[in-house]
N, C-alpha and C positions, 0 to 999 in steps of 0.2 A: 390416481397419483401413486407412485410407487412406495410402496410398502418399506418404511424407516421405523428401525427400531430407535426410539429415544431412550436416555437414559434420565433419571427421577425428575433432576434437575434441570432438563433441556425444554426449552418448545423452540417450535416454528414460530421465525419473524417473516416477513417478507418487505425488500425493495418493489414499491408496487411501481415507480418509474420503467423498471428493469422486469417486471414481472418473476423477480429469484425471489424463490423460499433460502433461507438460510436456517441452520441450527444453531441455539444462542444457547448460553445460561451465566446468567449474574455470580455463580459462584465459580467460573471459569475463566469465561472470554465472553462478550459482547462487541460488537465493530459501533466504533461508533462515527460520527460527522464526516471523521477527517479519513475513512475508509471512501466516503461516497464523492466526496471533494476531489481524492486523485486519483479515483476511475474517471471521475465528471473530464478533469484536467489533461488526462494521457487523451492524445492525436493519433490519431491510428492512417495510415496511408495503404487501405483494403487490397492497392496492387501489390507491397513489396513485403507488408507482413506476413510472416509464416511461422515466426516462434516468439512468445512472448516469458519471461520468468517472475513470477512474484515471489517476493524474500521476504523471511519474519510473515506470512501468509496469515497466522494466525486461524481464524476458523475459513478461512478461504475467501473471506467479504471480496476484497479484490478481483482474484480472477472469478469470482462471479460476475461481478460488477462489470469489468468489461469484458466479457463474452459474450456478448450480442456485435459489439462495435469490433469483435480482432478476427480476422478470417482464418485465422491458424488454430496452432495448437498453443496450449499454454502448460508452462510446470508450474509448481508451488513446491515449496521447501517450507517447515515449517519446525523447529526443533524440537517442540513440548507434543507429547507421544497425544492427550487428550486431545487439543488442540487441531493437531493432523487427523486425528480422528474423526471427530465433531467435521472438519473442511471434505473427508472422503466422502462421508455419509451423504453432506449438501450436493455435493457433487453431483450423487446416485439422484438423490429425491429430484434435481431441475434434469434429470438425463443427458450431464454431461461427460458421462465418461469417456466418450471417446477424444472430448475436447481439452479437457483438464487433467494432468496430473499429478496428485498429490507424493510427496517424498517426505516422508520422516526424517529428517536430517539434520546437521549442523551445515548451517549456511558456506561455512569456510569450508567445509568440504566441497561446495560443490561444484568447484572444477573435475574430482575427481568420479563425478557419477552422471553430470550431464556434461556438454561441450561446450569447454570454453568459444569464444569471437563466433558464436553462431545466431544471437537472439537481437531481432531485431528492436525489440522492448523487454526493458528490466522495471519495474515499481518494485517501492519499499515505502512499507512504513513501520520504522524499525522504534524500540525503544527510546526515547527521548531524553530521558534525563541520564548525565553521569552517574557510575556506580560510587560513592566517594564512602569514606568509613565514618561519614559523618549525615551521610543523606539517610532519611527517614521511608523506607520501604514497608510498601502493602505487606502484612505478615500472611497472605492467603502468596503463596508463592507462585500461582500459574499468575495471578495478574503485576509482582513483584517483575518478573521474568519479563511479561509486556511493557513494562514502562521503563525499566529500569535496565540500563547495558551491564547486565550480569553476565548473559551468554555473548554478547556480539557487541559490537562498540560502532561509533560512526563511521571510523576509519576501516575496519574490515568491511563493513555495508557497499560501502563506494570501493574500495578496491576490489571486492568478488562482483561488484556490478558492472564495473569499467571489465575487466577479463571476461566475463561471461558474453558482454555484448559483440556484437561483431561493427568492423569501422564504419562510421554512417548510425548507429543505432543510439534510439532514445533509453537516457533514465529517467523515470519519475521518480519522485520525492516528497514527501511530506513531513513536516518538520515544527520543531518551533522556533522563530525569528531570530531569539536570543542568540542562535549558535551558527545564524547564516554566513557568518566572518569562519567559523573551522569548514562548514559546507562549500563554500566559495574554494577556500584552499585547499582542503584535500580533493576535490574535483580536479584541480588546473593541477595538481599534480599528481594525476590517476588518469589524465589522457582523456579529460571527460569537461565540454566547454559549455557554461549556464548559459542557456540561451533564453529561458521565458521564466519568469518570476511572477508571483500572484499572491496576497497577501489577504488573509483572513481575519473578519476583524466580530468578536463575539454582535457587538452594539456599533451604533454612532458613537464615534468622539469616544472610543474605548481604545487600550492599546490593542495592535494584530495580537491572536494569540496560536496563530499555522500560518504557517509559508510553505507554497507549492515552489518548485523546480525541477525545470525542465534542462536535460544537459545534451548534447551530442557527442559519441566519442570519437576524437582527433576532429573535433570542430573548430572552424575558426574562432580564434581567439577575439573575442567582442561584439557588439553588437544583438546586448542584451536590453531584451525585451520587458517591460514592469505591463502587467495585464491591471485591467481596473479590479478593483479592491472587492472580494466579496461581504458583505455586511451579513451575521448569521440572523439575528434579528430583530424586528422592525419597532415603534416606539409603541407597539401592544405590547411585547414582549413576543408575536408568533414570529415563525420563521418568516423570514423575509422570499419576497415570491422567487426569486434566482435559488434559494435553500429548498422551496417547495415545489419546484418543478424539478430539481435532482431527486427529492426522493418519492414523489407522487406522480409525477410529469406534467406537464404539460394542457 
């Protein structure tokens, strides 16, 4: 295994479905569910993909995640310097460098450091809740920053995803329900059409509490697709087999 320096508070997890090490730490960044739910969700088409972008990348869970299933190359942007850090190193430890590459950046920049209408796949899963001056923020700030639209908002997420991809190209999405009415609208007007919807639901007969979304940019307008429901899990309380075969396999 190649030789990673960790730092105090880091170890090794691993997706064993995926066979990735990842570097985690509780007082940083951890990926969690809804990382594994829309690598599981992105469709990959082996003939036509050749560049894929993950946004808000965080420690890289993503293009980990699908880098077995994309025959290209992949970037990561990722804004929080520890963060890109922690996602280079994993990077090195699965030997993907020549596959992945990480960018310390702010997202909204980055038309101006990779190429816009060129990526055949954008994922995101960006901060989910409003910054508002009444919302109640983690006081550990690297995980304040991941939940919360301090640095990047929804509406930048989708308009630097709709420019980066090129016409014909998928976005993924991962979200919470609540806000599928601004997702829906700023999509249809960012050149970007929902084509497959998927709804995560923690238990039975609980409310969803993640929605996937699948968009196409300058897609036909309708002809959206509702996938069956995943159930996180079952009435032991373990993960439900469809939860356990994403992160163990099969």
């Amino acid at each position: 295994m190649t030789d990673i320096k960790l730092n105090q508070d880091e170890r090794i997890d691993q997706l064993y479905s995926k066979d990735v090490k990842i570097i985690q730490s509780n007082h940083v960044f951890s990926f969690s569910l809804d990382a594994v739910l829309l690598a599981d969700f992105v469709k990959v088409s082996k003939q036509k993909a050749k560049k894929a972008l993950d946004l808000c990348s965080g420690n890289g869970a993503i293009s980990l995640f699908i880098s077995d299933k994309f025959p290209g190359e992949i970037d990561a942007v990722e804004i929080q310097d520890r963060l890109a850090d922690m996602a280079k190193r994993s990077v090195k430890l699965n030997q993907l460098e020549n596959k992945i590459h990480v960018y310390t950046e702010d997202l909204n920049q980055a038309p101006n450091f990779l190429k816009p209408d060129s990526y055949d796949i954008v994922t995101c899963n960006p901060p989910y809740f409003k910054s508002l001056p009444q919302s109640q923020k983690n006081p550990n700030p690297y995980l304040a920053i991941a939940r919360h639209e301090i640095k990047v908002n929804l509406h930048q997420v989708i308009a630097i995803s709709s420019k980066m991809l090129k016409m014909g190209g998928k976005f993924y999405l991962v979200h919470r329900p609540d806000r599928i009415d601004e997702i829906i609208a700023e999509m249809k007007n960012l050149r970007l059409a929902p084509k497959r919807i998927q709804l995560i639901y923690p238990k039975k007969d609980a409310d969803a509490n993640m929605i996937l979304v699948e968009a196409i940019k300058d897609g036909r307008p309708g002809g959206i697709k509702f996938l069956s429901p995943i159930i996180t899990y079952d009435e032991s309380q373990e993960y439900s087999i469809k939860v356990k075969e994403m992160l163990y396999g099969k």
